[in-house]
C-alpha positions in Angstrom: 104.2 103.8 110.3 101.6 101.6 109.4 98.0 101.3 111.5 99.5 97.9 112.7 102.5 99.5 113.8 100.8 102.5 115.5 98.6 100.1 117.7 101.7 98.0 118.7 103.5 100.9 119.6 100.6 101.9 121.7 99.7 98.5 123.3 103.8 98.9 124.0 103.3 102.2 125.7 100.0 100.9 127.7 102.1 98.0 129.2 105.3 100.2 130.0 102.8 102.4 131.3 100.8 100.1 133.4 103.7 98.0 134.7 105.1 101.4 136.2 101.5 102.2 137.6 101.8 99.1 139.4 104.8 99.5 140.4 103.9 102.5 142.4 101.0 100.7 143.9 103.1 98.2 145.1 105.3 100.8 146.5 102.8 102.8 148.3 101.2 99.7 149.9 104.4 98.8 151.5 105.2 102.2 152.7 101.6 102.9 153.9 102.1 99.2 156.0 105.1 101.0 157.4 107.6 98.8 155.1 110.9 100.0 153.0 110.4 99.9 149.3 113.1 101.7 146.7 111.5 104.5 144.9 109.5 103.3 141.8 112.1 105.4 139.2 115.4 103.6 141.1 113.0 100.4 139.8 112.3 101.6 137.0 115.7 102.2 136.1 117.0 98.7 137.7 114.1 96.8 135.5 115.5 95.0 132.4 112.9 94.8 130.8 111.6 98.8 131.4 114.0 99.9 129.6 114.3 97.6 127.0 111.0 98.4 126.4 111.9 102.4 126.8 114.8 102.1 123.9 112.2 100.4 122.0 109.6 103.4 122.2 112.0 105.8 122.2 113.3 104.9 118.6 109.8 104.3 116.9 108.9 107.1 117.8 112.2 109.0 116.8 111.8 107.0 113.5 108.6 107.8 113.0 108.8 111.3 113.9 112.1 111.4 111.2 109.8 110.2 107.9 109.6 113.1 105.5 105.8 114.0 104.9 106.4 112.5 101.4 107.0 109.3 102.5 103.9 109.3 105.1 101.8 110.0 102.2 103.2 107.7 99.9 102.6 104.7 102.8 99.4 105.9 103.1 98.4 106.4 99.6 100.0 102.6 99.0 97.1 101.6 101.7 95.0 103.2 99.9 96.1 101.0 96.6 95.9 97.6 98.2 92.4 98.0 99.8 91.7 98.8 96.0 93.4 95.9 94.4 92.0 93.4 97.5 88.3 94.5 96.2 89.2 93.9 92.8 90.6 90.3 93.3 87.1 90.1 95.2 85.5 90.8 92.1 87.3 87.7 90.5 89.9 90.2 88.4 93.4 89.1 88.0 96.2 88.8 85.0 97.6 91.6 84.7 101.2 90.4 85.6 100.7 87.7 83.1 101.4 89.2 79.3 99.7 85.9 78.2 96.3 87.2 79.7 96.8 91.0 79.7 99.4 93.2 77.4 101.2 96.7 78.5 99.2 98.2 75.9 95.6 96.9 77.1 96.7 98.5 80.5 97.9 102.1 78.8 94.7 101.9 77.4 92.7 101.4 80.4 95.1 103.7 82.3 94.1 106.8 79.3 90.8 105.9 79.8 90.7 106.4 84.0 92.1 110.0 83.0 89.1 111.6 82.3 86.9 109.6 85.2 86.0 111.5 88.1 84.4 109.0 90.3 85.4 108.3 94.0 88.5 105.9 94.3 90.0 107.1 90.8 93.7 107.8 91.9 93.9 104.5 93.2 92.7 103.0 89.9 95.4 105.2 87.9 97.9 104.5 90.6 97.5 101.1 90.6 97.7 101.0 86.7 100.7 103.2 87.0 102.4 100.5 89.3 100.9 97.5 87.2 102.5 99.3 84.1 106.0 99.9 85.8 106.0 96.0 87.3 105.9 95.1 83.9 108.7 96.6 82.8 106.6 99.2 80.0 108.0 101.6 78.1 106.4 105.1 79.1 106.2 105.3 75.1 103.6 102.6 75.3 100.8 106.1 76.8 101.6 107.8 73.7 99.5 106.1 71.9 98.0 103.0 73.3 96.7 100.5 71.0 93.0 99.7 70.9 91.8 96.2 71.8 91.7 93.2 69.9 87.9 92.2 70.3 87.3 88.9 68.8 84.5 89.2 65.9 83.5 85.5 65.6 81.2 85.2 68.1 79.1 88.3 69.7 79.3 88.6 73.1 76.6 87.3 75.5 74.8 89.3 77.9 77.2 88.0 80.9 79.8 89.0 79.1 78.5 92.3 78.2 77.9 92.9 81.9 81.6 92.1 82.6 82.8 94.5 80.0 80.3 97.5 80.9 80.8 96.9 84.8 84.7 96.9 84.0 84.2 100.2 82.2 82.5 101.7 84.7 85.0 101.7 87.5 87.1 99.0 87.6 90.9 98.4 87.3 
């Protein structure tokens, strides 16, 4: 269950929950003016849209409760992947579903090279490459022994594009 789907599912509970509470207010201030009022479950029961809302509960949370801790984590840990893709595309980077901009074997390369990082948001970076890899169809072959660059020799780089390369480097996708 997502964080969107958690906070639905409680709003959902607050409004079950607070149509019933009113319901019993309404109940007790006709019986405390000496009027008849059906008890608030016989309502409850007799209300459409209670127990609509009930079912509806009832089965999220079954559902919910039913998910194998594997697939929680793998939900999570896909969260996890797009808030580090959504910074990335921030940062201006994109291409790597195009083979015109970005080969399999560039991203093997930069995958082998996030294996030995150890900073903070790392598995998302290999996971991410991992997926980026996999959308494109790679052969698992292509890790063995990924190819090294093609850098252009003809012109050297200039010190913008130095910093692009040495901030990719440093933590980047």
């Amino acid at each position: 269950m997502t964080a969107l789907e958690k906070q639905l599912l409680d709003a959902l509970q607050y409004l079950y929950l607070g149509y019933v509470q009113t319901l019993e207010a309404g109940n007790d201030r006709i019986t405390s003016l000496g009027g008849d009022c059906d008890p608030v479950d016989f309502m409850e029961e007799r209300n459409t849209y209670l127990r609509n809302a009930r079912s509806i509960i009832a089965a999220t949370n079954r559902a919910f409760l039913s998910q194998h801790t594997d697939d929680l984590a793998v939900d999570k840990f896909a969260t996890a992947m797009k808030v580090k893709l959504a910074a990335a595309r921030d940062k201006g980077r994109s291409g790597w579903d195009d083979p015109a901009q970005c080969s399999v074997e560039s991203l093997a390369q930069l995958l082998v090279g996030h294996l030995e990082k150890g900073n903070a948001g790392n598995f998302e970076d290999i996971a991410n490459l991992c997926m980026m890899l996999h959308q494109r169809g790679a052969d698992p072959a292509v890790l063995a022994a990924p190819q090294p660059a093609q850098v252009e020799q003809q012109t050297p780089a200039t010190p913008t594009q130095e910093a692009g390369l040495a901030a990719e480097a440093k933590g980047g996708e």
